[in-house]
N, C-alpha and C positions, 0 to 999 in steps of 0.2 A: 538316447541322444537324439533321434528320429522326431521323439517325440517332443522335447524341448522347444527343439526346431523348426516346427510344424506351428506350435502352440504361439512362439516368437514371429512367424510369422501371419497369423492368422491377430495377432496383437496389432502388429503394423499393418496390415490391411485393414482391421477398421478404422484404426487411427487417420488413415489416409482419407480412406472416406468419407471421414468427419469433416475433414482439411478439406476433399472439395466442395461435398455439403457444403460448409461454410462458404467456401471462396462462391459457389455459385450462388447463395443466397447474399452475399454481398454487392456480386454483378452485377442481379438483379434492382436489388436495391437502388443501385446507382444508375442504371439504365432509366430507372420509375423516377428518380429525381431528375434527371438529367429530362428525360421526356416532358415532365412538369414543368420544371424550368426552361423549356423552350415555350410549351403553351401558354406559359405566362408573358413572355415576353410577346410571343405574337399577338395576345391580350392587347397588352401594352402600346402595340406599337397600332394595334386598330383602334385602342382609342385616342393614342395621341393621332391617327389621321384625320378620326371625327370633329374631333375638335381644332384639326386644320381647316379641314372640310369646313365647318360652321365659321370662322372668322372670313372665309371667302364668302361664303354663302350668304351670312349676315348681312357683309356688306353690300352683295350682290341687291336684296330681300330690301335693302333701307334705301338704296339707290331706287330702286322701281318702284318700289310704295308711293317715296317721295314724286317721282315724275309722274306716276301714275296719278297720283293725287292732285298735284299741279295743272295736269291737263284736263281731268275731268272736273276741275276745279273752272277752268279757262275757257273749255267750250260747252263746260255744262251739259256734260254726259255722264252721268252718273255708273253705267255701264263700263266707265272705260277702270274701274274698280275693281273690275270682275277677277282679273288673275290675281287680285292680292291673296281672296280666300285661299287656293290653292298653293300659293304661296307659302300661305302662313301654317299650313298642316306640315309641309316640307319641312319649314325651319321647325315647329316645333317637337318633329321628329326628329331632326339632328340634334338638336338642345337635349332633348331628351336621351338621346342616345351617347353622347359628348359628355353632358355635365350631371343626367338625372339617373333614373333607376332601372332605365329600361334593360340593362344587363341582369342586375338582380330578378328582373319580370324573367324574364325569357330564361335563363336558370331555373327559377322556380318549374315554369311551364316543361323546360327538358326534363328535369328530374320525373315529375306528376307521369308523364310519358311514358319515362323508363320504368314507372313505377305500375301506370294501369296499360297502356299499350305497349306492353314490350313485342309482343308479336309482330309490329311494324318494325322492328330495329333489326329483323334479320338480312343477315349479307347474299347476295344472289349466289346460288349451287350448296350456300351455306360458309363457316368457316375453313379456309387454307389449312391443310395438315401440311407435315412435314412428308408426307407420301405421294400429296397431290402437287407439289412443289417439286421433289426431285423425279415424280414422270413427267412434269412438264422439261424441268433442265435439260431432262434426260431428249423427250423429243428434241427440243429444241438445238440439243449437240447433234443429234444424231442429223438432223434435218442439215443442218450445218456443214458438218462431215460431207455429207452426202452434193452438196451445192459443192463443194471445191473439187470432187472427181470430176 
């Protein structure tokens, strides 16, 4: 009988295990979507600002060309031309980053990174454990505790 018992129970313990196996690889699962799915959105929402950025900017860029142009046009300084250049690398950095490739560039460039310089991607002291974590809570109660006597 003992043994039955035992046998029935050592059944449903790993059955259980399985169940959270699973349940925690689904968590997971969802947490990684869920993470993604904010990334992308904040994506999103930086390049819908570039591309607010740039309709300001634009117009900003066509307004002083234009005056700029007019004047050095007027008193016949040639010089007075001079901030367009600078100007125009601005805008065509925001363009480029609003409507062109520059995110595909710079992904390219992150990957290559992680791929030949990974050594530069380490975090300072190294990675968080879950040990270095609960001595810090830990101090952090204690020091706590300690401030309210």
């Amino acid at each position: 009988m003992g043994f039955l018992l035992s046998k029935s129970m050592d059944a449903n313990l790993k059955k259980q295990q399985e169940f959270m196996l699973h349940n925690s690889r689904l968590q997971l699962e969802r947490q990684m979507m869920m993470q993604n799915q904010m990334r992308e959105r904040q994506m999103a929402m930086q390049i819908a600002w570039s591309r607010e950025f740039m309709k300001y900017f634009g117009t900003f860029f066509v307004v002083a060309s234009t005056g700029l142009t007019v004047g050095a046009l007027k008193r016949k300084k040639p010089a007075m031309l001079a901030p367009i250049l600078p100007l125009s690398f601005i805008l065509a950095y925001q363009m480029d980053n609003a409507y062109g490739t520059l995110i595909h560039r710079i992904r390219g460039e992150a990957e290559g990174i992680m791929v030949s310089e990974n050594d530069r991607l380490g975090v300072p002291h190294g990675m968080p454990t879950f040990d270095s974590i609960e001595k810090a809570r830990r101090a952090k109660s204690n020091l706590a505790s300690f401030l309210e006597r």
